[in-house]
Backbone as numpy.savetxt, mean C-alpha at the origin, in Angstrom:
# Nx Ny Nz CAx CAy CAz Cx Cy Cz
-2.04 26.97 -1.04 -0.62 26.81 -0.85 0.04 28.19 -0.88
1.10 28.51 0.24 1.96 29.69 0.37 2.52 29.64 -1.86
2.56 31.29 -1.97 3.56 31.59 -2.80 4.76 30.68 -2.85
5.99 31.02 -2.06 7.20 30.40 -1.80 7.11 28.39 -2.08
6.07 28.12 -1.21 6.30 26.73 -1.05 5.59 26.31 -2.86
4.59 27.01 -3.38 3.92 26.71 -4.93 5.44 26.99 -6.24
6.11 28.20 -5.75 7.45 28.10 -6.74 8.68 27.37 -6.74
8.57 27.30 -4.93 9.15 25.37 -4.78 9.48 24.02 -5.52
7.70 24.21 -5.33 7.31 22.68 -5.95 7.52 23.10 -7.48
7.46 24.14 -8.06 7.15 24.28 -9.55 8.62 24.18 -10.49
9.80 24.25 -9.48 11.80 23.78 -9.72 11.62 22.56 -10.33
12.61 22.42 -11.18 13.28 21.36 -11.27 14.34 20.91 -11.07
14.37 20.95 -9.61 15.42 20.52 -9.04 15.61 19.20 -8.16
16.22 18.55 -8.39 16.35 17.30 -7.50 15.56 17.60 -6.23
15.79 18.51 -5.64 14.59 18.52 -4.17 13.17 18.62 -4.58
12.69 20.07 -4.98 11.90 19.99 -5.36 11.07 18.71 -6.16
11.66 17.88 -7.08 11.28 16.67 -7.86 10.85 15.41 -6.60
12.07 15.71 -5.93 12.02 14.20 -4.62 10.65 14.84 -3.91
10.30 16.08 -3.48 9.12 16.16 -2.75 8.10 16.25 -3.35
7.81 16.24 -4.62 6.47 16.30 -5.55 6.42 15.04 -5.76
7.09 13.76 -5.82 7.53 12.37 -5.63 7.08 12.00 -4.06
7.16 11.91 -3.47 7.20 11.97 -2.23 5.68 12.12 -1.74
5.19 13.12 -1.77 3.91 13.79 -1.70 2.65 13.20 -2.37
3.40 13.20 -3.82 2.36 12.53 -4.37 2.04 10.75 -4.36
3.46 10.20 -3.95 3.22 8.82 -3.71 2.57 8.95 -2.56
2.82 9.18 -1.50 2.15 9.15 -0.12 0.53 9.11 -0.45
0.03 10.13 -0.98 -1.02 10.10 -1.47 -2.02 9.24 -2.48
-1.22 8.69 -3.38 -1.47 7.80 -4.22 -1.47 6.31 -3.16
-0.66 5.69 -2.49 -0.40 5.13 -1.34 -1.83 4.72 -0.59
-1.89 5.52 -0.16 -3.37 6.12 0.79 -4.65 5.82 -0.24
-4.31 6.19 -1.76 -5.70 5.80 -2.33 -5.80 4.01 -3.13
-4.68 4.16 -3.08 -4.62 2.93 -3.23 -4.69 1.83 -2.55
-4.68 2.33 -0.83 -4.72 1.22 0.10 -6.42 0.76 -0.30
-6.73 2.31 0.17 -8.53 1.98 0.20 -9.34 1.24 -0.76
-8.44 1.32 -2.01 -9.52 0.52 -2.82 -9.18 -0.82 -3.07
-7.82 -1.20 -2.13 -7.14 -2.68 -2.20 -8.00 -3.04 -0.96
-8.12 -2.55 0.09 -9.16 -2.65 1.16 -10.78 -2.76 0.95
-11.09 -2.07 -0.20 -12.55 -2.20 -0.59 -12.41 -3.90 -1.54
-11.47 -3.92 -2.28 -11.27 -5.34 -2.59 -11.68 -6.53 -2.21
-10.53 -6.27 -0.79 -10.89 -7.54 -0.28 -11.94 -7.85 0.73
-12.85 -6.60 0.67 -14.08 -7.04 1.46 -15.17 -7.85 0.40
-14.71 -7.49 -0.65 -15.32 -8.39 -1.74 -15.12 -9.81 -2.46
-13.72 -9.66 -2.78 -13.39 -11.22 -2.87 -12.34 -11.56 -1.08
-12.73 -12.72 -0.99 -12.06 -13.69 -0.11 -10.49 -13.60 -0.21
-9.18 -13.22 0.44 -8.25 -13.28 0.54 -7.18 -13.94 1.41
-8.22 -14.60 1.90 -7.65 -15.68 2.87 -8.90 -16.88 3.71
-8.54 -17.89 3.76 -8.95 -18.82 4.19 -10.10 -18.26 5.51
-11.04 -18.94 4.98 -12.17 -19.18 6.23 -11.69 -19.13 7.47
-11.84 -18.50 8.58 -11.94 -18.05 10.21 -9.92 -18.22 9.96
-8.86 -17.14 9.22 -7.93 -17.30 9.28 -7.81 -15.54 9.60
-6.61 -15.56 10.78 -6.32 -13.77 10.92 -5.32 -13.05 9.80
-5.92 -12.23 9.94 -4.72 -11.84 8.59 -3.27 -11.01 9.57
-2.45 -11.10 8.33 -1.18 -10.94 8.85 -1.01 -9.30 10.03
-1.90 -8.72 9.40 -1.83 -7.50 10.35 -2.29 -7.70 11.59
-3.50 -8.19 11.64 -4.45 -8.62 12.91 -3.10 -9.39 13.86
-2.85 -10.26 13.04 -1.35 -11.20 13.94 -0.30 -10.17 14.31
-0.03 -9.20 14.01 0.83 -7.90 14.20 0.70 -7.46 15.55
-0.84 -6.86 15.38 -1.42 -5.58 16.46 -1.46 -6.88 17.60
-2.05 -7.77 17.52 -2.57 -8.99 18.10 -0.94 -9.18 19.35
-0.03 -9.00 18.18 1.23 -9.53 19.37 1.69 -8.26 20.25
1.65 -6.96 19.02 2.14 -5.73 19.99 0.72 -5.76 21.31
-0.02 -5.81 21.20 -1.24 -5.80 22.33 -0.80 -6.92 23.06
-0.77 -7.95 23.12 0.04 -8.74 23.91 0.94 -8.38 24.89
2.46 -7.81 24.32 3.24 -7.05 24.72 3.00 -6.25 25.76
2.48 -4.99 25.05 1.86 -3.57 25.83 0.56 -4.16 26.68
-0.02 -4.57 27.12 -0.89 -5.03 27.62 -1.28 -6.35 28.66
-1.01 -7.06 27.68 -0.94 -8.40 28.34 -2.53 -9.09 27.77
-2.99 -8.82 27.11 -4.69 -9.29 26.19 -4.29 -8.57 24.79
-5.20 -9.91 24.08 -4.94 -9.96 22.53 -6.41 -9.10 22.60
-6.28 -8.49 21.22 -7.50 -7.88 20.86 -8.92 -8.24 20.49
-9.56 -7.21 20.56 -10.62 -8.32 20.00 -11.49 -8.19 19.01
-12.21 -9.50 18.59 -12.46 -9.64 17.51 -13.04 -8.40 16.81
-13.71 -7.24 17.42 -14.64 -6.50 17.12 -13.65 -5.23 16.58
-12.25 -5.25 17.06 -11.57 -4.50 16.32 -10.16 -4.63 15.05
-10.66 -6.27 14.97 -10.03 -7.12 13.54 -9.91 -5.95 12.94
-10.83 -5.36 12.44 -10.90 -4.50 11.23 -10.50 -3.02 11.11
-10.54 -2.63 12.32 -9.25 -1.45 12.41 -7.80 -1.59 12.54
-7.73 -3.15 13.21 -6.23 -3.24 13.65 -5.83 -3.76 11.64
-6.17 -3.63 11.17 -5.72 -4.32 9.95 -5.57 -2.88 9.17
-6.15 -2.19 9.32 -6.24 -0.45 8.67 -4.87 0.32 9.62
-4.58 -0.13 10.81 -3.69 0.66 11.61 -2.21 0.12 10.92
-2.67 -1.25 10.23 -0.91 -1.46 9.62 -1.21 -1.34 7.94
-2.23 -1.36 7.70 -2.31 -1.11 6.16 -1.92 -0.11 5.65
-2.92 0.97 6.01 -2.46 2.53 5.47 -1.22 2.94 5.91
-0.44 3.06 6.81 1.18 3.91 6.76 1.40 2.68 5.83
1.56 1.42 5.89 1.89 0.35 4.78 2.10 0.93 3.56
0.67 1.11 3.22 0.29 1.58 2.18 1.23 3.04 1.67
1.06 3.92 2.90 1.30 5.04 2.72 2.83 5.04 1.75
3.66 4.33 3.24 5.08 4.31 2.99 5.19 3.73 1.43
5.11 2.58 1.06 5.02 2.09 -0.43 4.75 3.01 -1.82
3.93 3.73 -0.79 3.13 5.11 -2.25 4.50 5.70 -2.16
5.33 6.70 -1.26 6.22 7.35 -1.12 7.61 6.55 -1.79
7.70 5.11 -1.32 8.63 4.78 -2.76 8.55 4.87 -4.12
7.59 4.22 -4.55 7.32 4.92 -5.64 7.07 5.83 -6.49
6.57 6.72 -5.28 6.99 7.84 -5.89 7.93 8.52 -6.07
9.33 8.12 -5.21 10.63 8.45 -5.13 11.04 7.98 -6.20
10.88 6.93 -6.46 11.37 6.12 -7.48 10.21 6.45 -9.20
9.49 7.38 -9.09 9.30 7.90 -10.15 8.92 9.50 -9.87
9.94 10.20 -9.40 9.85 12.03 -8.64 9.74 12.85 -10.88
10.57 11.92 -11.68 10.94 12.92 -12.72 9.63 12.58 -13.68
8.71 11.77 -13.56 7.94 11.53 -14.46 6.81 11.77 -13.76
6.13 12.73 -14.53 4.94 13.41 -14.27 3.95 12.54 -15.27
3.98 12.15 -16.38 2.74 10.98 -17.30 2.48 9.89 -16.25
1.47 9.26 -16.83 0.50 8.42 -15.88 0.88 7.18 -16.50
1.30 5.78 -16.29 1.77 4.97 -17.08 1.11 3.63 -15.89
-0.20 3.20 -16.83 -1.04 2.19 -15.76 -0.28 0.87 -15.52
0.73 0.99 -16.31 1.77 -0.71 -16.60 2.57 -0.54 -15.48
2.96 0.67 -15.58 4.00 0.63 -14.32 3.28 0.56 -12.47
2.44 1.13 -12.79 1.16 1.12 -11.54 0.94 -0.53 -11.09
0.75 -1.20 -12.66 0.09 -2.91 -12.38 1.56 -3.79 -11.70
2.45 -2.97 -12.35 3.88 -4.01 -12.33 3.92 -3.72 -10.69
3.86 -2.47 -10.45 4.36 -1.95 -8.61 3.90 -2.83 -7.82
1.89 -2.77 -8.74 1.27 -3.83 -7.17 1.69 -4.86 -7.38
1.84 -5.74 -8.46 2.47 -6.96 -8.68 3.43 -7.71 -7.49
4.56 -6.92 -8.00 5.58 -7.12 -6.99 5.58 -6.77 -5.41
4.68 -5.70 -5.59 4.38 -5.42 -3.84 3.28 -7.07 -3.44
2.56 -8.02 -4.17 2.42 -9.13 -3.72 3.40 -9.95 -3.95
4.03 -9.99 -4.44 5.23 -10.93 -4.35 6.03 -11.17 -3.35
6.33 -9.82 -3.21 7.46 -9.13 -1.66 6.99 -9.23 -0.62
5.34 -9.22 -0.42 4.70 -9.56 1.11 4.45 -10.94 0.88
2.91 -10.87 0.49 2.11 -12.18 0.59 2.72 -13.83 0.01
3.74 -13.49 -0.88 4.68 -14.57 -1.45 5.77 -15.35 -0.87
6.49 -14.22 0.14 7.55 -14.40 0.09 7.80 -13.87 1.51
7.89 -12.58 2.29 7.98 -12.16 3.09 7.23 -12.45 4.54
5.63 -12.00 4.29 5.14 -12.41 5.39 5.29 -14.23 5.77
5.02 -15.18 4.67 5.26 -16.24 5.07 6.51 -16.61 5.85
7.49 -16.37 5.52 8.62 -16.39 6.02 9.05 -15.79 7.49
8.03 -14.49 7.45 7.67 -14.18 9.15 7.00 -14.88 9.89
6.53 -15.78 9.22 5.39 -17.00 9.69 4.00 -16.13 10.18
3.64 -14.99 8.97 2.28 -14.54 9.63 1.33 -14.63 8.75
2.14 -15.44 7.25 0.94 -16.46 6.60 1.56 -17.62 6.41
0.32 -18.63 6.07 0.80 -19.68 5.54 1.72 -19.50 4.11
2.30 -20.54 3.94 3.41 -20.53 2.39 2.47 -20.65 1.81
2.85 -19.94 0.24 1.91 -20.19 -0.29 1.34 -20.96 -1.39
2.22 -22.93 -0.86 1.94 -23.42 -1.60 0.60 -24.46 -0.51
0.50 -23.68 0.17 -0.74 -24.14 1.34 -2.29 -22.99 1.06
-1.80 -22.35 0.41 -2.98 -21.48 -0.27 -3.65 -21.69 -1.49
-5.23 -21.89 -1.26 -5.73 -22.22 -2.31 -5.41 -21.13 -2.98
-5.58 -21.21 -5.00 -4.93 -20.57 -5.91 -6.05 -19.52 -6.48
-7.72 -19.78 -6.01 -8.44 -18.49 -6.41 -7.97 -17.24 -5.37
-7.47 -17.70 -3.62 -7.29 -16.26 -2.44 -6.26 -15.94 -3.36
-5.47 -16.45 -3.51 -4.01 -16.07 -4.38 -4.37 -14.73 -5.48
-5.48 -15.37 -6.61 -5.72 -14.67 -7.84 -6.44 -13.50 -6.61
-7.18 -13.68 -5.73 -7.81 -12.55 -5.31 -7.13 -11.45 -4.25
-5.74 -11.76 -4.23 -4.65 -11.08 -3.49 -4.20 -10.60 -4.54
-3.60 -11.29 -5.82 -3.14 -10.18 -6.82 -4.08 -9.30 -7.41
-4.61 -9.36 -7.53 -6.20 -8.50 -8.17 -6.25 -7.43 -7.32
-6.18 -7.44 -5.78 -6.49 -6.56 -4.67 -4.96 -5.75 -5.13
-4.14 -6.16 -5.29 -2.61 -5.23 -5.10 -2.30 -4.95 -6.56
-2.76 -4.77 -7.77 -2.83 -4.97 -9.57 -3.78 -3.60 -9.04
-4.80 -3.33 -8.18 -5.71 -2.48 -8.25 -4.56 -1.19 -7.04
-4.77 -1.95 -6.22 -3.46 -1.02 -5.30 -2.33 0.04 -6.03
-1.51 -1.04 -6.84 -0.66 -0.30 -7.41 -1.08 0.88 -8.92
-2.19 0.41 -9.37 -2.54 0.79 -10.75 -3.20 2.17 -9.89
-3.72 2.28 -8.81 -4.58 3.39 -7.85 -3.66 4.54 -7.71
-2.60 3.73 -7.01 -1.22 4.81 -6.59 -0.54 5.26 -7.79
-0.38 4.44 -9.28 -0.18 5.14 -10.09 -0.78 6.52 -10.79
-2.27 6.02 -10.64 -2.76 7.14 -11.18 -2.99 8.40 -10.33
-3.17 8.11 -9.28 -3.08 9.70 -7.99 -1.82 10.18 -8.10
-0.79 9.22 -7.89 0.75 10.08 -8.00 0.91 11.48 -9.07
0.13 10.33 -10.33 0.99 10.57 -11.78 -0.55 12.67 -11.63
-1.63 12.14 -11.17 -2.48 13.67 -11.00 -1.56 14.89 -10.19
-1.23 13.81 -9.01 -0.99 15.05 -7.93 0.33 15.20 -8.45
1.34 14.90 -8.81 2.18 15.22 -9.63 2.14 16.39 -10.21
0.98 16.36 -11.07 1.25 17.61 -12.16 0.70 18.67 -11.60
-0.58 18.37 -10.56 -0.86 19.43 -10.37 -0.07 20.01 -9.28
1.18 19.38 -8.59 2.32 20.09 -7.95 3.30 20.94 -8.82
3.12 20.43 -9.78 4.17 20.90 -10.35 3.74 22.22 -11.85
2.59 22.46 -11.48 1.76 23.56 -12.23 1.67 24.77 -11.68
């Protein structure tokens, strides 16, 4: 890192704070997608031969731009092409929304992913109609959607709360 931009980050100044926030959620974001993504290749998060809400995403913009839905063989990137900025963007709130606290606090990490399933998979995407409600969901995908985003958020806590300090060192 340049001189200038290392005594930058090392202010405590509302800018400086919002971009060591910023930076480090993005990042935390990103590590946290991957291991909410390594998750759910492990437990089941949705119903047998069901697309997931991203796949239904790329699935319609390809539609659109194209005129052919995608195919099956690239399910699994088109779900990474809306996950990670997903992901990304989410890390960057939170980290906005914690720029002044540099400690690592795993409660606040569990509470983030918490509610980041609440706000999609609960409440939001159903309502976009790109899942079922989820009183049509059996209740172990459920436990294995919060588990995947409890790990998400607790991930992005702890990368933030590293790259944090070491921005600010």
């Amino acid at each position: 890192m340049s001189n200038a931009l290392e005594a930058w980050l090392e202010k405590d100044t509302f800018t400086s704070n919002v971009s060591r926030g910023l930076i480090s959620g993005v990042l935390g974001g990103i590590a946290g997608t991957v291991v909410k993504s390594a998750i759910e290749k492990v437990l089941p998060v949705r119903k047998p031969n069901t697309r997931s809400a991203q796949v239904k995403m790329v699935d319609d913009l390809s539609m659109q731009l194209t005129g052919e839905r995608i195919s099956e063989s690239n399910h699994e990137l088109a779900e990474q092409l809306v996950n990670i900025p997903f992901g990304a963007s989410l890390g960057a709130t939170y980290g906005y929304a914690k720029r002044d606290k540099l400690d690592t606090n795993i409660l606040d990490g569990l509470a983030y992913g918490a509610t980041t399933w609440v706000g999609t998979h609960e409440t939001s995407l159903p309502l976009l109609g790109l899942k079922d409600n989820p009183t049509e969901i059996p209740v172990r995908i459920q436990i294995n959607e919060l588990i995947a985003h409890a790990a998400f958020g607790i991930t992005t806590e702890i990368v933030r709360g590293i790259i944090a300090k070491k921005l600010r060192e």
